[in-house]
C-alpha positions in Angstrom: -8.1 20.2 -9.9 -5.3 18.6 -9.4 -2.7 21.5 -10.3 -4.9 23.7 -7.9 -4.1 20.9 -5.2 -0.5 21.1 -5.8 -0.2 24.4 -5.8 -1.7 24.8 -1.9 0.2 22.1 -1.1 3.5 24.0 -2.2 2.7 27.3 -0.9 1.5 25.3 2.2 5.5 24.0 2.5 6.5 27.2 1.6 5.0 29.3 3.8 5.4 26.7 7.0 9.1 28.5 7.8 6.9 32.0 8.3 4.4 30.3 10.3 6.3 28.4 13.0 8.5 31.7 13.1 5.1 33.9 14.1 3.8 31.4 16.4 7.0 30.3 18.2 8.0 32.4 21.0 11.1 34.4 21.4 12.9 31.9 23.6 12.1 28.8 21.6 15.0 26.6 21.4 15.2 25.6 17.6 18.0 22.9 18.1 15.6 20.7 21.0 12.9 21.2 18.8 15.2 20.0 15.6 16.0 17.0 17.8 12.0 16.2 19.0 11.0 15.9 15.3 14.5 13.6 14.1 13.2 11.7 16.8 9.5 11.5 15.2 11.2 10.6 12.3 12.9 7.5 13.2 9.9 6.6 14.3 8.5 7.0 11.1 10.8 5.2 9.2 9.9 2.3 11.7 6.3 2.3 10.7 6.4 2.4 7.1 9.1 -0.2 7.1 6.8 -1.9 8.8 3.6 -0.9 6.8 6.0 -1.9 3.7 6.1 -5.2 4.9 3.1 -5.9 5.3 2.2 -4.9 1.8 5.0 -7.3 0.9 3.3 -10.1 2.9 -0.5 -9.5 1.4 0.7 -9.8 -1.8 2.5 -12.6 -1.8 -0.6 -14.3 0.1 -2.8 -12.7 -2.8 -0.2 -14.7 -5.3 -0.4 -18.1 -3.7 -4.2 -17.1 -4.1 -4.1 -16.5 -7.5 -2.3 -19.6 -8.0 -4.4 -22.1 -6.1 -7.5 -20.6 -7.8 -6.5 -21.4 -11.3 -4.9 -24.6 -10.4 -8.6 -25.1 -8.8 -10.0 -24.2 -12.5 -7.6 -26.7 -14.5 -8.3 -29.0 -12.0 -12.6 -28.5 -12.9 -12.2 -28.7 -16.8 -10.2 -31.6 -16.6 -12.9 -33.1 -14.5 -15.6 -31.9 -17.0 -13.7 -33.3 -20.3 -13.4 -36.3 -18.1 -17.4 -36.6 -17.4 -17.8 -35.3 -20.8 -15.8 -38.8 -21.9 -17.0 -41.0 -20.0 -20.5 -40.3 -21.1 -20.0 -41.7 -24.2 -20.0 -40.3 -28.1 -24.0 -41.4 -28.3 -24.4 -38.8 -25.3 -24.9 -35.1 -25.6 -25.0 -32.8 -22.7 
């Protein structure tokens, strides 16, 4: 499946030169258009450095998470061995 999909997708890149070449007319100037898509580029490179950071961000908030949460859990069995304690040794839950 995944072989298959790889394979398309290379002859897809592949055969893109071809393409643009049959579809573009005569008079297309390949240098403006070379200077359109570095321009898309940049622009891209903006975006995911900016998608990148908010990866970055989410999973440092997902580690304070993590963090709080099992101090939150020592925290409640401390309080149960506590109660558990104070109950007394005649006591059983």
């Amino acid at each position: 499946m995944y072989g298959l999909l790889g394979l398309g997708l290379l002859g897809l890149i592949v055969s893109t030169p071809f393409v643009l070449a049959a579809l573009a007319p005569a008079s297309a100037d390949w240098g403006k258009l070379s200077d359109i898509s570095q321009t898309y580029g940049a622009v891209s490179v903006v975006l995911s450095a900016a998608a990148l950071a908010g990866v970055a961000l989410s999973l440092l908030y997902q580690v304070r998470q993590t963090r709080t949460s099992n101090e939150q859990a020592i925290r409640d069995s401390h309080l149960q061995l506590a109660t558990l304690a104070l109950r007394g040794p005649n006591r059983s839950c």
